[in-house]
N, C-alpha and C positions, 0 to 999 in steps of 0.2 A: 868414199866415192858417193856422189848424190843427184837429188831433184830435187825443188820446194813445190812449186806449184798447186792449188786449188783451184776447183770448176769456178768459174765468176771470177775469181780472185787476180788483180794485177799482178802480180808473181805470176807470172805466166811464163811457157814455153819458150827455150830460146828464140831471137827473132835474127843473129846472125850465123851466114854460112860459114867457118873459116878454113881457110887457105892452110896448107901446111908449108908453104914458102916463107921462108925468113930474110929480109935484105939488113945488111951491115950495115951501120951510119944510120938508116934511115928515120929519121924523128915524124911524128904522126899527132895529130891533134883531131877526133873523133866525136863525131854525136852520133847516135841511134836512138830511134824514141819508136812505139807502136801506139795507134788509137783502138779498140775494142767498137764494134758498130753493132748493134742487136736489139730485138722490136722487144726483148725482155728488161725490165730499169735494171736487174739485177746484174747482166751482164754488160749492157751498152755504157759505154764513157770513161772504160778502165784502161789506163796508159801505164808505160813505162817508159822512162829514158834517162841516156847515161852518158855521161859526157870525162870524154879520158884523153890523157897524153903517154905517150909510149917512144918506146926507141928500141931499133936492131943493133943489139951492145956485142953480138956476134951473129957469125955464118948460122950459129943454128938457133938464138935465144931471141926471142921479142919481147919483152915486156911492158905493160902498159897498167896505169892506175884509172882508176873509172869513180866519180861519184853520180849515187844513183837516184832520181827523183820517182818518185810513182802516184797515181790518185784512182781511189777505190771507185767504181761506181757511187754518184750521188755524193763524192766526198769529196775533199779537196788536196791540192800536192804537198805532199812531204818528201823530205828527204829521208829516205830509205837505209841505203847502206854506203861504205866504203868497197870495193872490190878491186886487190892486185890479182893480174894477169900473166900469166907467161904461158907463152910458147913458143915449141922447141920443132925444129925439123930435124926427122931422125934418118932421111935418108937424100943421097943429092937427088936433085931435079930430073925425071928422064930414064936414070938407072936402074929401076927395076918395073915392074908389070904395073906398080901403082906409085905412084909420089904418099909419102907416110910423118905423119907428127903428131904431137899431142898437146894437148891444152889441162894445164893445170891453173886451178883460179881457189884463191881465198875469198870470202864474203866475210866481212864484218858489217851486222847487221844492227841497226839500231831498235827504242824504243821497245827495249827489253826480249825480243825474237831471239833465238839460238841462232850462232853464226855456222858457215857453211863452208862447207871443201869441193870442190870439182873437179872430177877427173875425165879425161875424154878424149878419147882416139880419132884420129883426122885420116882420114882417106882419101884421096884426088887422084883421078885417071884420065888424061887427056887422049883423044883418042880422033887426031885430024883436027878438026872443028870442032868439036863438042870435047867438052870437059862436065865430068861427073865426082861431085864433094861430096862425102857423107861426112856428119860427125855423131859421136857416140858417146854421150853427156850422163854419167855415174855420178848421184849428188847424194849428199849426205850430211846432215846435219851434227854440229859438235857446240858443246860448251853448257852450260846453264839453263833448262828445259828444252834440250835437243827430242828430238822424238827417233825410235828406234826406228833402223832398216834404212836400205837403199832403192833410192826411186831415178828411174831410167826416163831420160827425154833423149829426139834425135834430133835432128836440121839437116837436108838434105837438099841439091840442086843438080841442076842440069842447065846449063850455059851454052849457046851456039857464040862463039869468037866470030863476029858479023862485022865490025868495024871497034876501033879501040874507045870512038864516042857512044856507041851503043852495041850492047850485045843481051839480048833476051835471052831469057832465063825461065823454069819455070821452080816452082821454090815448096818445101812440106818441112812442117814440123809439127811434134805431137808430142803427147806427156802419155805413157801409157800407166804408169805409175810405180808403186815400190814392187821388189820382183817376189815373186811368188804370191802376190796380189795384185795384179792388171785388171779382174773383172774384165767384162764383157767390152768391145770394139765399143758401143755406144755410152759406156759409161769412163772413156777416155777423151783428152781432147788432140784434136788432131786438125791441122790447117794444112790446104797445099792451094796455090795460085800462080798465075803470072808474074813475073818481077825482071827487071833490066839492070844492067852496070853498066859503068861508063869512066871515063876519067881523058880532065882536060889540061893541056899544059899549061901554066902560069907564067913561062918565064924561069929561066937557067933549071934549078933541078927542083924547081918545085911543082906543085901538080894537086886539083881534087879530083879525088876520088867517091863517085859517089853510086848510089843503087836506090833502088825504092819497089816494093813488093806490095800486090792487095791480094790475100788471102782468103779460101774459103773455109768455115768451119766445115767437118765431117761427120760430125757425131752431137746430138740431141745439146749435150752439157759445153759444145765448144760455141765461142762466139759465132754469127752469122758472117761476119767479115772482119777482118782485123788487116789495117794499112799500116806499112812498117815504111822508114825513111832512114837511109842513114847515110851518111857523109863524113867524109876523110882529106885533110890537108895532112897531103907530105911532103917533105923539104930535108934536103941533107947539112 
């Protein structure tokens, strides 16, 4: 179970919420990217983004393959890693006090980095109007200069269902770091901001899906503002 994450560093904190609902058939072609904004060079100009295709190959499995681009402050894009995805809904929709699923994810990282395993419990409670997601990101490094120990990130939201083209939201993630070393609140990083979703129809069953979040840093070593974009075409 793991985190990668460094202060400054693009490997940063998760930037999406997910869902523990699984739809059948449903095929998905995905971007997500984040920009880093900060008055320090050291922090400002660091991205991430990933761009995958997946499919609901059952009631409770999704999987989806992701290749990963990133650029360090003051550097330039590389391609990063390989990462498969799956996730599994472990309970039906409605049936108990909360809707429950998990996210399991391999990294295959390149340019000689240790690769990575993810484990993460999904949370979602609808409750009228408002719908509330937590997830729970256990990351852990494996393979050829892994480094010891498990490092904890979350991703967390709050959603008002306002209309199916827009529904605000407001959105946190943070890296507190490996466990029985978190240090102090200001020496983790942590973002929470405004963000919205939406999704339009295309014609017969197809549709995008999409969301966008600007973020503020919490603590001294998190970026000032980090703007996350991400978009989803689905089609059966």
């Amino acid at each position: 179970v793991l985190a990668t994450s460094m202060p400054g560093n693009a490997e940063a904190a998760p930037f999406k919420v997910y869902s523990p609902n699984v739809v059948r058939g449903e095929n998905e072609i995905e971007y997500r990217g984040f920009r880093d904004f900060d008055n320090d060079s050291s922090r400002d100009g660091a991205e991430k983004h990933k761009f995958g295709v997946g499919r609901g190959f059952t009631d409770f499995w999704f999987s989806e393959i992701y290749t990963v681009y990133e650029k360090a402050p003051g550097g330039s894009y590389k391609h990063d890693a390989i990462e498969w995805e799956n996730r599994f809904q472990l309970s039906e929709q409605g049936k108990y006090w909360a809707d429950f699923g998990l996210l399991v994810e391999y990294e295959a990282t390149r340019h000689g980095n240790p690769d990575e395993v993810v484990i993460a419990p999904i949370i979602e409670k609808t409750l009228d109007r408002w719908v509330g997601t937590v997830n729970l990101f256990f990351e852990r490094q494996v393979g050829s200069g892994r480094s010891s120990g498990t490092k904890f990130e979350y991703a967390a939201r709050l959603k008002y269902l306002l209309n199916p083209r827009f529904e605000p939201a407001i959105e946190a993630f943070g890296e507190p770091g490996k466990f029985n070393h978190f240090g102090s609140f200001n020496e983790q990083e942590h973002w929470a901001g405004p963000a919205f979703y939406g999704s339009v129809g295309l014609g017969g069953s197809r549709k995008l899906v999409y969301s966008a979040a600007y973020l503020f840093g919490e603590t001294s070593v998190s970026s000032d503002n980090r703007a996350i974009l991400r978009l989803e075409y689905e089609f059966f």
